[in-house]
C-alpha positions as CSV (number, residue, x, y, z in Angstrom):
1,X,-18.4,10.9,26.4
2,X,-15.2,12.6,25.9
3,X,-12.7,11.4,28.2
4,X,-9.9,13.8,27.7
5,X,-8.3,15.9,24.8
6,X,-4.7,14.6,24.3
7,X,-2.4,17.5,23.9
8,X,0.6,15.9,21.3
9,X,3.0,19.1,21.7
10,X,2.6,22.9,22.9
11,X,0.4,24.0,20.3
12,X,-0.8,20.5,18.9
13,X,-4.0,18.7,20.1
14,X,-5.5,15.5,18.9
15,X,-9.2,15.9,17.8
16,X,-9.8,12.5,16.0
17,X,-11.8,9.5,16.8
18,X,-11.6,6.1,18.4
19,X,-13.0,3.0,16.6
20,X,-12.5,0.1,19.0
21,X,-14.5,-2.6,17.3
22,X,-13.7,-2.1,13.5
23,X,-12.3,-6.1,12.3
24,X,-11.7,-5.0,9.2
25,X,-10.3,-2.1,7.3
26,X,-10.4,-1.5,3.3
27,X,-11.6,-4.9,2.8
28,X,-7.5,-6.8,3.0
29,X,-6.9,-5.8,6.5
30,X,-7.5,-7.5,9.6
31,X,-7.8,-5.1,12.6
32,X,-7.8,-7.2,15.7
33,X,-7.0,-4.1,18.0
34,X,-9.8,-1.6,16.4
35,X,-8.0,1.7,15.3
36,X,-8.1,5.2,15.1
37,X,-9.2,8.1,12.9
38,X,-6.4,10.5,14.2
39,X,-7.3,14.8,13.3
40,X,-5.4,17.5,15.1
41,X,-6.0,20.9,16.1
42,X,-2.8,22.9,15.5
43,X,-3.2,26.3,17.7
44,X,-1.0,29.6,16.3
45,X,-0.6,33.2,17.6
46,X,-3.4,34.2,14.8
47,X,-5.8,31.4,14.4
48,X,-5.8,27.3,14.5
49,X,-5.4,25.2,11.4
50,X,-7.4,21.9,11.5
51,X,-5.3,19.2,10.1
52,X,-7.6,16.3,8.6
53,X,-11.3,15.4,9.6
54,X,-12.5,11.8,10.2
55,X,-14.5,9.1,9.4
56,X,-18.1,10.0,9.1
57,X,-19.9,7.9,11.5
58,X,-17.4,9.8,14.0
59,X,-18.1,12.9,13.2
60,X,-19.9,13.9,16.8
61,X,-16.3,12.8,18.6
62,X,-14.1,14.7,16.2
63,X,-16.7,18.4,16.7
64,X,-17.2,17.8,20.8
65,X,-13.6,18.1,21.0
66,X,-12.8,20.4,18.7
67,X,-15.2,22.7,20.3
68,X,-13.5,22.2,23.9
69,X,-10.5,24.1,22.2
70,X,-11.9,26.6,20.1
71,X,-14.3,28.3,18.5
72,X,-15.4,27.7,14.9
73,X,-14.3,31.7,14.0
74,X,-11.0,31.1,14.5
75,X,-10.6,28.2,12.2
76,X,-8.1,29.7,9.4
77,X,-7.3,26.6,7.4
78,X,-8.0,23.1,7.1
79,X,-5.4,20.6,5.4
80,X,-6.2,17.0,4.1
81,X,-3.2,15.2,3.8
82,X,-5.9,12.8,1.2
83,X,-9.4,12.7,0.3
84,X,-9.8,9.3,1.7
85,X,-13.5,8.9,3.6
86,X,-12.0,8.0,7.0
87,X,-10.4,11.5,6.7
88,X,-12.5,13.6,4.9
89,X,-15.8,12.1,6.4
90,X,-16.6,15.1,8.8
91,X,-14.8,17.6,6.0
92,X,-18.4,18.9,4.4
93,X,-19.9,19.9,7.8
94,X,-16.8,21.2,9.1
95,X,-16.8,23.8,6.3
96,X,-20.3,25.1,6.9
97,X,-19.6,25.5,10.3
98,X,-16.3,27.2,9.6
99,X,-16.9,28.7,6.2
100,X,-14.4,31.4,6.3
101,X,-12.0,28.7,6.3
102,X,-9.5,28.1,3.8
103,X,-9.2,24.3,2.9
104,X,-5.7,23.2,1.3
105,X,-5.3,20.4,-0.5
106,X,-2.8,18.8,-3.0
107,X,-3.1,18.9,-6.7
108,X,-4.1,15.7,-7.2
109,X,-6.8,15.8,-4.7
110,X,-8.6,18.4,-6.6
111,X,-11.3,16.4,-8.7
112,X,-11.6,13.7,-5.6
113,X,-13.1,17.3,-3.8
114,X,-15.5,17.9,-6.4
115,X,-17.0,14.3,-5.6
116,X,-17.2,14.7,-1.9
117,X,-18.4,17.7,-1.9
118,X,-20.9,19.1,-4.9
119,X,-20.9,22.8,-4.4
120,X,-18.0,25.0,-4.7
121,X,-15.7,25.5,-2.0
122,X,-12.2,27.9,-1.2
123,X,-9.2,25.3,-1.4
124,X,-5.4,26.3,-2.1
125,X,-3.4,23.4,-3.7
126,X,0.0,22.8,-1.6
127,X,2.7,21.8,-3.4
128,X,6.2,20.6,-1.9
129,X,7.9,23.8,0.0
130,X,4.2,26.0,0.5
131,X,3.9,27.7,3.5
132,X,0.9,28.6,5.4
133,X,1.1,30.5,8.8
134,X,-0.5,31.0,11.8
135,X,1.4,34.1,13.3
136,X,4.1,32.1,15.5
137,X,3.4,29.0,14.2
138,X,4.9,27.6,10.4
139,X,3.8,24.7,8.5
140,X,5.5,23.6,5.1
141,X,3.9,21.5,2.7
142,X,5.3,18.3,1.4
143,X,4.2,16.1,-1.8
144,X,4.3,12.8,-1.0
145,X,2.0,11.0,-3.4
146,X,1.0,7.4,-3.9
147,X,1.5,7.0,0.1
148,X,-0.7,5.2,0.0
149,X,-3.5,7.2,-2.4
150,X,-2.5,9.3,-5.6
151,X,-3.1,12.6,-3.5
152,X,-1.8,12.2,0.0
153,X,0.8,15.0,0.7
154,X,2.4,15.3,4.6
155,X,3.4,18.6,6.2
156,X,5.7,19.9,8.8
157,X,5.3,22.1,11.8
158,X,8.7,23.8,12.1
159,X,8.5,25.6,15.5
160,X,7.6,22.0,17.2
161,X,9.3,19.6,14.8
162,X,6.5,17.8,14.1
163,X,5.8,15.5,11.0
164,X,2.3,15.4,10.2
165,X,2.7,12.4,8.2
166,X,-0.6,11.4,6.9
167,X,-1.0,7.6,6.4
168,X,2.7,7.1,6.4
169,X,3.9,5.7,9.8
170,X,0.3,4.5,10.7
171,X,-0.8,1.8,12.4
172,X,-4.5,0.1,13.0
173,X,-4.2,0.0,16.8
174,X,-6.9,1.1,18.9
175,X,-5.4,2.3,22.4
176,X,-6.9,6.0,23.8
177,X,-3.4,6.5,25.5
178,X,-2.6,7.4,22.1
179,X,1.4,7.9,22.5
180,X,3.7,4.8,21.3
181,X,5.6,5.3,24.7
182,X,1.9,4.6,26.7
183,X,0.4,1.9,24.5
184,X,0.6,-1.3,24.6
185,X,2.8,-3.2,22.2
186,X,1.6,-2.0,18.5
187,X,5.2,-3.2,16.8
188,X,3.1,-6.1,14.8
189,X,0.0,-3.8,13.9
190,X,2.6,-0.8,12.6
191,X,4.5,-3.6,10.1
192,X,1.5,-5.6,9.0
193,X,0.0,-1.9,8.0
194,X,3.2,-1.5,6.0
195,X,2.9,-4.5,4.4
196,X,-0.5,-4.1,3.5
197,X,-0.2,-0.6,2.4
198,X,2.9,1.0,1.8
199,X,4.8,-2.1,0.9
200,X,3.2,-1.7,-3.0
201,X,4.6,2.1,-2.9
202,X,8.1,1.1,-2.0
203,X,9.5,3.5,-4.5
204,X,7.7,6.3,-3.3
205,X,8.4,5.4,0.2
206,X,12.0,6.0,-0.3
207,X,11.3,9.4,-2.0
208,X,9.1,10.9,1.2
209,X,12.0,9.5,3.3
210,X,14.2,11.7,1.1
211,X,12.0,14.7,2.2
212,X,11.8,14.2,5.4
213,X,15.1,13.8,5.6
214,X,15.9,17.6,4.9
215,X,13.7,17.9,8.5
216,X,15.0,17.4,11.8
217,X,11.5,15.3,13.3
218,X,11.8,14.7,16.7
219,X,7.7,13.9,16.5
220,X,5.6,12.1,13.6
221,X,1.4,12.2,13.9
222,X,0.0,9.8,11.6
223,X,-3.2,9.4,10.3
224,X,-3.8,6.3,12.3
225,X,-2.7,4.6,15.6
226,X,-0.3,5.8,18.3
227,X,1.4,9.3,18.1
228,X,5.5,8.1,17.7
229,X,7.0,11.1,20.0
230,X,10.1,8.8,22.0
231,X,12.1,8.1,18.8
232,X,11.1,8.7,15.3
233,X,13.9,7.9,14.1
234,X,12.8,4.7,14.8
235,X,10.2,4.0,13.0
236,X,11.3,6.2,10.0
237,X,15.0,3.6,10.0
238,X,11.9,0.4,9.6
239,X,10.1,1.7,6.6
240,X,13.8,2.8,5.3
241,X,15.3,-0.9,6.2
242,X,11.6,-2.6,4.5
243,X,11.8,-0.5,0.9
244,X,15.3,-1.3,0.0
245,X,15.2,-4.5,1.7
246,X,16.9,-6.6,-1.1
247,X,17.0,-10.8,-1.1
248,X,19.9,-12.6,-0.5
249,X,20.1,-14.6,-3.3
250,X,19.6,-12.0,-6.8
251,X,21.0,-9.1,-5.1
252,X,24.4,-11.4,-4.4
253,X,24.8,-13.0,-7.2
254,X,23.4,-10.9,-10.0
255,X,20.8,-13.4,-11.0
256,X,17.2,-12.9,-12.4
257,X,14.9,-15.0,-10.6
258,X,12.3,-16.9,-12.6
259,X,9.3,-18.6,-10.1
260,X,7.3,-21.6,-11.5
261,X,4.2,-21.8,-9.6
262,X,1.8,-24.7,-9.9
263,X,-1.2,-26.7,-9.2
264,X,-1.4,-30.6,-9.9
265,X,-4.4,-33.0,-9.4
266,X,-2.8,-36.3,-11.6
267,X,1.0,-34.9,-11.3
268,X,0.0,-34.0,-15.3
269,X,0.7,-30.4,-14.3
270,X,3.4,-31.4,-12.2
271,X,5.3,-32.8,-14.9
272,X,4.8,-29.9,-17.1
273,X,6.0,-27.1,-14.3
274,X,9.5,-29.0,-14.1
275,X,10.2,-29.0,-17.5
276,X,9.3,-25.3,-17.9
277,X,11.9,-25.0,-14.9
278,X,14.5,-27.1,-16.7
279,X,13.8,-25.1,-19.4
280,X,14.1,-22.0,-18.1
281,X,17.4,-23.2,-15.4
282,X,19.0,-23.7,-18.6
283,X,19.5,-19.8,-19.7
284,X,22.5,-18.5,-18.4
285,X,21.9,-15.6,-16.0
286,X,18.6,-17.3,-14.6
287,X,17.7,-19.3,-11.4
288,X,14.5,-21.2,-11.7
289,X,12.5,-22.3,-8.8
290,X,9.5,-24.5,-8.3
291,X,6.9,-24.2,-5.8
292,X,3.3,-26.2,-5.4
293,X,0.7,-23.5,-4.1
294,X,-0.9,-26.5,-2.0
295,X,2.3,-25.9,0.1
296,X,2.3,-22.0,0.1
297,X,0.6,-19.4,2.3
298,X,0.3,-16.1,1.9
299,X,3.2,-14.5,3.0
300,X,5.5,-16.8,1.8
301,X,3.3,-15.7,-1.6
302,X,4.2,-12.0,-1.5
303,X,7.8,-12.4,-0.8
304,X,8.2,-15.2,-3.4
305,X,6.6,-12.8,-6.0
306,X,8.3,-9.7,-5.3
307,X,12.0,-11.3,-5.6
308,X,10.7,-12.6,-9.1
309,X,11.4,-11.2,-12.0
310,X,9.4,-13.8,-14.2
311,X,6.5,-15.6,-12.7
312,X,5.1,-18.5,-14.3
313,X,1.7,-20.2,-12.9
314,X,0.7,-24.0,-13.7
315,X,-2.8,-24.8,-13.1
316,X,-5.4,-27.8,-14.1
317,X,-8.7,-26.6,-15.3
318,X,-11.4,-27.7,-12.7
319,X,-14.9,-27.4,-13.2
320,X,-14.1,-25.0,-16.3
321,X,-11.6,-22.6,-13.8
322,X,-8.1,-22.6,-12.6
323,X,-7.7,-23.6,-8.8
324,X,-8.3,-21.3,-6.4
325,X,-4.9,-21.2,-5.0
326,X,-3.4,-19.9,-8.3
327,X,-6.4,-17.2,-7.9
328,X,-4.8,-16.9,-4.4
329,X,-1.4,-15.7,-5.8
330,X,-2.4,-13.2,-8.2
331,X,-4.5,-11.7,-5.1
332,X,-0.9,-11.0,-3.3
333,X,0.0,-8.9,-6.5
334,X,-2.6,-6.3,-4.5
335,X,0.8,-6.2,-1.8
336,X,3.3,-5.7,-4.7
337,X,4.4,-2.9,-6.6
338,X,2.3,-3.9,-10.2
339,X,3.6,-3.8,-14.2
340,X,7.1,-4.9,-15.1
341,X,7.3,-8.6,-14.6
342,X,7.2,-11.4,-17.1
343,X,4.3,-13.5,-16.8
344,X,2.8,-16.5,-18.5
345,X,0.7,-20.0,-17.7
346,X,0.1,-23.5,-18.4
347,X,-1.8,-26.9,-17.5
348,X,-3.2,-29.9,-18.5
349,X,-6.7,-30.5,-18.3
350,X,-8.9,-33.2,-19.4
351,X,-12.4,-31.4,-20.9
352,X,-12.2,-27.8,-21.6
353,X,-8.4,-26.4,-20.2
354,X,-9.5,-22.5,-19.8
355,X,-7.2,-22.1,-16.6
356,X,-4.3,-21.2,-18.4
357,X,-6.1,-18.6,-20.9
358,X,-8.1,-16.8,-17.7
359,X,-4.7,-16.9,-15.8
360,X,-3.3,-15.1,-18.9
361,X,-6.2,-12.8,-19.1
362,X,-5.5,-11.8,-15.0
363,X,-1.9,-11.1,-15.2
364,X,-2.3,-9.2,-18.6
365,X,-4.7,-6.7,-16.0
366,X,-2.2,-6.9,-13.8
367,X,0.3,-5.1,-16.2
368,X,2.3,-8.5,-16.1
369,X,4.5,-8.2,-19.5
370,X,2.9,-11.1,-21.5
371,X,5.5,-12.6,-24.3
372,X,4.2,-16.0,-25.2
373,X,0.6,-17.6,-25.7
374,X,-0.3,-19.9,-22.7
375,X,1.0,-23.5,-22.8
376,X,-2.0,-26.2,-22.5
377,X,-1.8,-30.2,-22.7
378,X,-4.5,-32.8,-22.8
379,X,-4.3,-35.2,-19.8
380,X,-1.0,-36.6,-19.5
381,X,2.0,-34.7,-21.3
382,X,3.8,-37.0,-24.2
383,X,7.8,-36.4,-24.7
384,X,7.2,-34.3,-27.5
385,X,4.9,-31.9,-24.8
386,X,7.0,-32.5,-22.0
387,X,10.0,-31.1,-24.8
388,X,7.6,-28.1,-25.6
389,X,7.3,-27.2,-21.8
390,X,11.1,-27.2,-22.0
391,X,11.4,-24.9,-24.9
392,X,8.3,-22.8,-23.4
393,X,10.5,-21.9,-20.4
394,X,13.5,-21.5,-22.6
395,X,11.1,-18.8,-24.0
396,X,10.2,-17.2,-21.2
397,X,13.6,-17.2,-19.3
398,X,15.5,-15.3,-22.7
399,X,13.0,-12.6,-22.3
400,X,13.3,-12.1,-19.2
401,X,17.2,-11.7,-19.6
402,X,16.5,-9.0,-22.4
403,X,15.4,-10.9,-25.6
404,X,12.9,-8.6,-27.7
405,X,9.6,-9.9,-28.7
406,X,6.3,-8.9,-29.4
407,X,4.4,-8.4,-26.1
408,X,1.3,-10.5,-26.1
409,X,-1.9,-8.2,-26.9
């Protein structure tokens, strides 16, 4: 049962779906408070443009309301701000019942259409500064991709000053009130999204923000969770304040930051890790840190590895594998902007010692810059290792300050 259709400004309805129960969301998110599949029905002098579908197992919810506000003839144009399912779920039978409709999409969405939907459709491809209109009504097209998938573009409703923003400014935050200024308080759900999504797309981030910038938004319609309509400024000042966020400690003292993490069953590995921090200390223009993962959680994780510009992991081989917790780390990379920082490993071990080799083999596929061979001691380190772990973070900390090597294959 429909409850209500929420009109979000003068010509601007909200069509999309609820999902109250949903836990989790792409696999790495937790959604305690459900969430939302948000479409809108924009409403012009000649015609309505539908802007995104949703998730197909809502597709009944996203049609009954359409159909309280229009007919399926007057349907002019349908924009997907990305291809992703939770979007485009409903997008196939939305265009056989509207099939006069002209779908627009960006140019990198292209080839995701042909795998949602076999047989040929009409699409335009909307680059920044298109224009498509609806008699009184304007919308401009703006490329925006990587935010969080290759293809996702936003738009902008001129005559309402409305930022159709697609995933940017989302939150997973289930509340049928639907307006930031009505729900209940979504301020940890909107950062933990941005953390989990658009904090390894920093970069591009701050280019949207640059577009947008040239708009005056006084409201912002995301693709999930509440409609932000009392100050958009807001929110848009966060994810500014989040992707230039820059630590204290490189940023003010023009340090590179080397990160020595580790794993140690017999304090063999232990021993190693400080001397490859000695090592490392030891080159001018380079602070090198320790930490044990037993001690670490995972936030503490992601900020640790994104102030790094070298990250070196210490682990013991167990049961022929590296310890989970060093498997932990590499997972936060998934939160992180990837490719571009030094990388390498070591550990003792007492059979086989393949940790530090499939450590290597991880960070190479996680475009980690690779410069030395990984460091492995039997049992317990003797000077003459303990002096290699020295040199090894010598190694490691001169590259990172600009020494040319051969990058590991």
């Amino acid at each position: 049962m429909i409850k209500s259709i929420a009109q979000v400004s003068p010509s601007v309805h909200f069509i999309g779906a609820f999902d109250p129960r949903i836990r989790t969301f792409d696999i790495i998110m937790k959604t305690a408070n459900g969430s939302s599949y948000n479409s809108y029905l924009v409403r012009g002098s000649e015609g309505v443009c539908v802007m995104d579908t949703v998730k197909k197992e809502f597709s009944a919810d996203f049609f009954k309301r359409l159909e309280l506000l229009c007919e399926y003839d007057e349907i002019r144009y349908i924009v997907l701000h990305h291809l992703e399912p939770d979007h485009s779920g409903a997008l196939e039978e939305l265009m056989t019942r509207a099939p006069q409709a002209k779908l627009i999409i960006s140019g990198r969405a292209v080839m995701m259409l042909k795998g949602i939907i076999k047989t040929d459709v009409p699409f335009e491809v909307a680059n920044t500064g298109k224009v498509i209109s609806l008699g009184d009504k304007t919308i401009e097209f703006l490329s925006t991709p990587f935010l969080h998938w290759p293809d996702t573009m936003s738009s902008y409703l001129h005559e309402e000053k409305l930022l159709f923003s697609g995933d940017v400014f989302g939150s997973h935050y289930y509340d049928e009130r639907l307006f930031d200024d009505e729900v209940g308080d979504f301020s940890y759900a909107f950062k933990y999204y941005y953390d989990h999504i658009m904090r390894p797309f920093k970069q591009y981030v701050l280019q949207a923000l640059e577009l947008y910038g040239k708009f005056d938004i006084k409201l912002i319609a995301p693709l999930h969770g509440p409609v932000l309509r009392t100050n958009p400024q807001f929110y848009i000042d966060k994810y500014a304040a989040w992707s230039s966020e820059a630590k204290f400690r490189k940023h003010t003292f023009g340090n590179k930051m080397l990160s020595v993490f580790y794993m140690s069953s017999y304090e063999n590995t232990h021993k190693m890790a400080q001397k490859v921090t000695e090592g490392a200390d030891s080159v001018e223009g380079i602070v090198a840190s320790m930490y044990d993962l037993a001690s670490l959680d995972e936030n503490n994780m992601v900020d640790l590895l994104e102030e790094s510009d070298a990250v070196v992991i210490g682990s013991p081989t167990i049961n022929g594998d590296a310890v989970k917790p060093a498997w932990d780390l590499l997972a936060c990379m998934a939160y992180l902007e990837s490719g571009g920082k030094v990388g390498a490993s070591f550990g003792s071990y007492g059979w086989t010692g393949e940790a530090p080799e499939m450590l290597h083999d991880r960070m190479r596929w996680l475009k980690f810059r690779l410069p030395v061979k990984p460091l492995k001691v039997k049992l317990i380190p003797t000077e003459e290792e303990l002096q290699a772990c020295f040199d090894f973070g010598i190694d490691i900390a001169e590259i990172t300050m600009g020494k040319m090597v051969e990058m590991e294959i």
